[in-house]
C-alpha positions in Angstrom: -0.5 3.2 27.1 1.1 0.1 29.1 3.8 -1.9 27.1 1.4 -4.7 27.2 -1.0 -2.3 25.1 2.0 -0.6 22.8 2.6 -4.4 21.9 -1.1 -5.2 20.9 -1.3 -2.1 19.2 2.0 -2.6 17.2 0.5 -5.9 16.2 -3.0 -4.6 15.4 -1.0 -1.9 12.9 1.1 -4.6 11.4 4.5 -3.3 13.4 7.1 -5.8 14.6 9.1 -3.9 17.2 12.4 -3.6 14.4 9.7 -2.0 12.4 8.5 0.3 15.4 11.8 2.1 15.6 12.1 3.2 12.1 8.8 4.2 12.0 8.6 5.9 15.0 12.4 6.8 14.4 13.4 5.9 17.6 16.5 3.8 18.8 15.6 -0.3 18.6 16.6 -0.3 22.4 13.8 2.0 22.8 11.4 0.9 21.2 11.9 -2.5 23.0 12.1 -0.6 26.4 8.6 0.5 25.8 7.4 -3.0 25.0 9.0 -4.8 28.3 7.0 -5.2 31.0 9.5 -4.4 33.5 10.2 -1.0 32.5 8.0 0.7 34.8 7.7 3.4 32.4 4.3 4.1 29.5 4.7 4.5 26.3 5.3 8.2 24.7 2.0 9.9 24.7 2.6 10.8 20.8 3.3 7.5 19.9 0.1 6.0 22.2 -2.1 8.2 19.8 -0.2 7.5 16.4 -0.6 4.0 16.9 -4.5 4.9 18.6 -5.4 6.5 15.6 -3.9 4.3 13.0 -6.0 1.4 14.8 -9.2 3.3 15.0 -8.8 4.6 11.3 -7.8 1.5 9.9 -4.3 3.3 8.8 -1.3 1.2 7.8 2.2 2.5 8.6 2.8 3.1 4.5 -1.0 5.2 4.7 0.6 7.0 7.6 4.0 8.0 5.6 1.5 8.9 2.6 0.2 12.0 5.3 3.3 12.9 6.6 4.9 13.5 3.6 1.7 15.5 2.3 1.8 17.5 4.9 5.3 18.2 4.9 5.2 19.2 0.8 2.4 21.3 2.0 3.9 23.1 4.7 
């Protein structure tokens, strides 16, 4: 995933990039590293899919917690 795509997908999800760190509890200079242009460098392939999947599914980031913490209480 390109930064231009990390930031259409961060919109499509309803992330702002402050919102992108916490969720994807990453450091706010990261998470804007992976959105400029200039960084030469792609997205994290986890986060590419997370925000793939929450896009194709229709997910919101609170839907996403929901799972997480299910599967976490079920583990």
């Amino acid at each position: 995933m390109s930064p231009a795509e990390y930031r259409a997908a961060l919109a499509e999800v309803g992330l702002s990039l402050s919102s992108a760190n916490k969720f994807f509890q990453a450091d706010e200079r990261t998470t804007r590293r992976w959105a400029a242009d200039d960084n030469g460098k792609d997205v994290p392939r986890a986060v590419a899919i997370t925000l793939r999947l929450m896009a194709k599914y229709k997910l919101t980031p609170e839907d996403v917690t929901v799972l997480m913490n299910e599967a976490e209480d079920a583990g």
